[in-house]
N, C-alpha and C positions, 0 to 999 in steps of 0.2 A: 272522860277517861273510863277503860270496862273496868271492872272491878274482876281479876285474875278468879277467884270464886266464882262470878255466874260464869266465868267462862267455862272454869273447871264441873257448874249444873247443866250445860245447853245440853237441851236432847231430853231431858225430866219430865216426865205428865208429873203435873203439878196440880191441876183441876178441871174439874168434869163438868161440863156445865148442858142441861138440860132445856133446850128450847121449844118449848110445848102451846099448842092451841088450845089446853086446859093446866093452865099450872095447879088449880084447887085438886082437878080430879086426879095427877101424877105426886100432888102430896097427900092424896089418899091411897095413893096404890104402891109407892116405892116403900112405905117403912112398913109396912103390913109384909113386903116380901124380902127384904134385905134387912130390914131396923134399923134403916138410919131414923135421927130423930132430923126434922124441919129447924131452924131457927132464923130467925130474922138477921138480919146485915144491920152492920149499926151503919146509922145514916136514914133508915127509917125505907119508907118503898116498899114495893112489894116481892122483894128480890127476897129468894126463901136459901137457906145454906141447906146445905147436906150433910150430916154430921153422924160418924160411925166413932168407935171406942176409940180410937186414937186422933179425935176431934175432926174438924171439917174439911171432906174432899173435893166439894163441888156447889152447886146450887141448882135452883130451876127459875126461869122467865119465861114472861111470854114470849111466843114467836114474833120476834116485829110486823106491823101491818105489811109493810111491802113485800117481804119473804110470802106471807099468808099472801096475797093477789095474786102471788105470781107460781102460786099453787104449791108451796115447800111445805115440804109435812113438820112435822113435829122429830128433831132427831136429839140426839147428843154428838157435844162438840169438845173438843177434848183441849186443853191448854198444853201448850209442849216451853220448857224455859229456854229462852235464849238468851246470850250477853245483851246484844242489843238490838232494841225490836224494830230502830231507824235501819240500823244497817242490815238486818234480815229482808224485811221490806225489799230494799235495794237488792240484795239478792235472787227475791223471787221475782221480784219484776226482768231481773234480767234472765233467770231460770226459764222465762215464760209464761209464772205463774200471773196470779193475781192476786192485790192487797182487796178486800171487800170491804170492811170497815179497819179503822184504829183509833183507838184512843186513850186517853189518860184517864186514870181511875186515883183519886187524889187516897194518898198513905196506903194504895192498896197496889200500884203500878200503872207500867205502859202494856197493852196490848194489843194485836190486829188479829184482824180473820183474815185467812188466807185460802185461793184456794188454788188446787195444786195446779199443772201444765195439762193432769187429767178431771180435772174437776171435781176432786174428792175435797171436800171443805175442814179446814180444822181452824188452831187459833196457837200464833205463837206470843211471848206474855216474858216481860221482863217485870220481875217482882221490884216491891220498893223494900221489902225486909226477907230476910232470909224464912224461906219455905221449909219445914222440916220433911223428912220423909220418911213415910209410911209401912209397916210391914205390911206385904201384899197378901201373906198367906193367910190373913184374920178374916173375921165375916166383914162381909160389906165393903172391903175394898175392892178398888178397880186393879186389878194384876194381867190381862192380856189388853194389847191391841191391834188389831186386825184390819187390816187394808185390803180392799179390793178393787181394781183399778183397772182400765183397759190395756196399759203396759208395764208390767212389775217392773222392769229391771229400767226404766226411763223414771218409774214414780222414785225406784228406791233412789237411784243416782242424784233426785231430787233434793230428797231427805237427808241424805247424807253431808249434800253441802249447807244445807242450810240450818240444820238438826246434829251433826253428824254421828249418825247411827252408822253400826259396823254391820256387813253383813256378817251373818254367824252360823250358814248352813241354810239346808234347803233340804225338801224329800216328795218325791213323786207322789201325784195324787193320780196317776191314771190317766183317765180320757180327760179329767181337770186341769192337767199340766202340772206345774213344779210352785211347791208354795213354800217361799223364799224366806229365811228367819232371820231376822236384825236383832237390834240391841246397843248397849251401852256400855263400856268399860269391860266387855268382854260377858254381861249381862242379858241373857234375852228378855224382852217387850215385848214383843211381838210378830207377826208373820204379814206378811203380801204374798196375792194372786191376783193372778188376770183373771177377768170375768170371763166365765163360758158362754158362750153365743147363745142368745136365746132367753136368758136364765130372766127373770120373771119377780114382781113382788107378787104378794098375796090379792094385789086388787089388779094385777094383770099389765101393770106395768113394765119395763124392762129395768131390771136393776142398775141405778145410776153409779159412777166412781163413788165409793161412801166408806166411812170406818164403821168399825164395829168393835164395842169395848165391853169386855167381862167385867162381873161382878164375883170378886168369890166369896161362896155358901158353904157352909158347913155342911150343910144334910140338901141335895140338892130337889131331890123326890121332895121333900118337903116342900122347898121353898116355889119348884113348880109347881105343885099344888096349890099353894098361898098365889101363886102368878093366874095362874087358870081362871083359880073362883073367881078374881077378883076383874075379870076381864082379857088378860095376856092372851093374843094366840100366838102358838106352836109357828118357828119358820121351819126348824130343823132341830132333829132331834127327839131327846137325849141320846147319848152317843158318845164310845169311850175314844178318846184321841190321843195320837200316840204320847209316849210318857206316861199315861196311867191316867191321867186325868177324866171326868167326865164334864160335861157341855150340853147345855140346850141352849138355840137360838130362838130368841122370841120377840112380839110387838106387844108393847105395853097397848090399852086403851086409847090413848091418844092418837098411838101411829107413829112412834118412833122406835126403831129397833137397838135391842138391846140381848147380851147373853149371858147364861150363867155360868158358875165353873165352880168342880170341887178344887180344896187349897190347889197349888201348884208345889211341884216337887222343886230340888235344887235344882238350877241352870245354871 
């Protein structure tokens, strides 16, 4: 039976999770520019948490050898809650999508990877104990998340049934098209866009369906700085976006992208 509670969570980023081709070197580069501290998983392993002033948001692993053969970089994957992760499943496969992995994680929950009908990959995740939640506005948490996808308005209807996110407004980006804003209980998370034709990673590849999830900083000049030294290159940016807010997009050392962001205002 659901439990009327996670039903009243589905749609939650609950945790962040970091799949990197150097887990030593992304735990020498993520607290030197946000402060999270590292901590180990009880159960022992090499699975490292992520832990900011209001305790832990995520972790990092290695990238599985298969993902590495088959040439996957280093990204972040984000956990979304749902009621249930059997019947989610069932959902995406009938949405189009696809389940990639799932499994049981014993006192910690059920989870799958997913990935969409456009190939942007995430992870939907039924807890075994209640998840508290986060003020977004503090350092080092994760407060936007960003989708960029070959067909917004097919990904969002996606989301929606299986997540369900509301849309919550949209605003013209130009020769970019229209970047579409969701959310939760009347809550914005985040935005989708279609990918512009053409549009390029840093090593000249074509940018795949993928997310992209902020971290906010307190002093963001700083904490670019702290990114730079330490290896980060520059995707885009810094850059003030509407609402007030400012923003850099960036790759850490390993090759996973990642952005920063001063707090967020009300939404």
């Amino acid at each position: 039976m659901t439990d009327p509670k996670s039903k009243n969570d589905t749609g939650r980023f609950v945790w962040y999770e970091l799949l990197s081709t150097d887990p030593q070197g992304a735990l020498g580069f993520y607290p030197e520019v946000v402060g999270w501290t590292p901590q180990a998983a009880e159960g022992g392993g090499d699975y490292r948490m992520w832990v900011a002033s209001q305790g832990p948001l995520g972790g990092v692993a290695a990238l599985p050898e298969p993902a590495k053969k088959l040439g996957v970089p280093s990204y972040w994957q984000a956990n979304v809650q749902v009621a249930n992760v059997e019947e989610t499943m069932a959902e995406v496969k009938r949405l189009g999508g696809q389940v990639l992995v799932n499994q049981d994680v014993p006192a910690v929950g059920r989870f799958a990877v997913i990935a969409d009908p456009q190939g942007a990959v995430i992870a939907v995740f039924t807890p075994a104990t209640d998840m508290p939640s986060h003020d977004v506005t503090k350092q080092g948490e994760f407060s936007w998340h960003e989708l960029y996808t070959t067909d917004q308005e097919a990904a969002f209807t996606f989301y929606e049934r299986i997540a369900g996110w509301e849309r919550l407004g949209e605003f013209d980006l130009g020769p970019m098209g229209k970047y579409l804003l969701w959310g939760r209980n009347g809550k914005q998370l985040g935005g989708m866009m279609t990918l512009p034709k053409g549009m390029k990673t840093p090593d000249g590849r074509d940018v795949p369906p993928s997310w992209m999830f902020y971290i906010t900083v307190e002093d963001l000049d700083a904490a670019l700085a702290r990114a730079t030294a330490k290896g980060a290159r520059v995707l885009n940016g810094p850059m003030e976006v509407p609402g007030g807010q400012r923003i850099v997009q960036l790759m850490d050392p390993q090759g996973a992208a990642f952005a920063l962001t001063t707090p967020p205002t009300s939404r």
